[in-house]
C-alpha positions, 0 to 999 in steps of 0.5 A: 500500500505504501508503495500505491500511495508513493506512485501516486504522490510521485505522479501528482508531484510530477504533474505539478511541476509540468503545469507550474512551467506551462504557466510560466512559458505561457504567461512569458509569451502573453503580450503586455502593454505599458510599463510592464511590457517593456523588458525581457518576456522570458524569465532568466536561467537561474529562475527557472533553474530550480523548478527545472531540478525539482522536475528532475526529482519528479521524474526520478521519483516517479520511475522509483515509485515504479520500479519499486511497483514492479518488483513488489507485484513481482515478489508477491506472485501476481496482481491483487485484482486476481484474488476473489473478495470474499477471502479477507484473510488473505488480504489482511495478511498481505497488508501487513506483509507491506506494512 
C-alpha cells in the first residue's frame, strides 16, 4: 500500500511541476502593454533553474515509485485484482506483509 500511495504522490508531484512551467512559458509569451511590457518576456536561467531540478526529482521519483511497483507485484506472485473478495484473510495478511 505504501508503495500505491508513493506512485501516486510521485505522479501528482510530477504533474505539478509540468503545469507550474506551462504557466510560466505561457504567461512569458502573453503580450503586455505599458510599463510592464517593456523588458525581457522570458524569465532568466537561474529562475527557472530550480523548478527545472525539482522536475528532475519528479521524474526520478516517479520511475522509483515504479520500479519499486514492479518488483513488489513481482515478489508477491501476481496482481491483487486476481484474488476473489470474499477471502479477507488473505488480504489482511498481505497488508501487513507491506506494512
Amino acid at each position: 500500500m505504501r508503495i500505491v500511495i508513493y506512485l501516486v504522490v510521485s505522479v501528482a508531484y510530477l504533474l505539478t511541476m509540468v503545469i507550474v512551467l506551462i504557466n510560466i512559458y505561457w504567461d512569458a509569451s502573453r503580450p503586455k502593454i505599458g510599463p510592464v511590457g517593456n523588458g525581457s518576456a522570458y524569465p532568466p536561467f537561474m529562475q527557472i533553474l530550480p523548478l527545472w531540478l525539482l522536475l528532475t526529482v519528479g521524474i526520478v521519483h516517479a520511475a522509483r515509485a515504479i520500479f519499486l511497483y514492479v518488483k513488489q507485484e513481482k515478489s508477491e506472485g501476481g496482481s491483487v485484482v486476481g484474488k476473489e473478495s470474499g477471502d479477507r484473510s488473505a488480504e489482511v495478511d498481505e497488508e501487513r506483509r507491506t506494512l
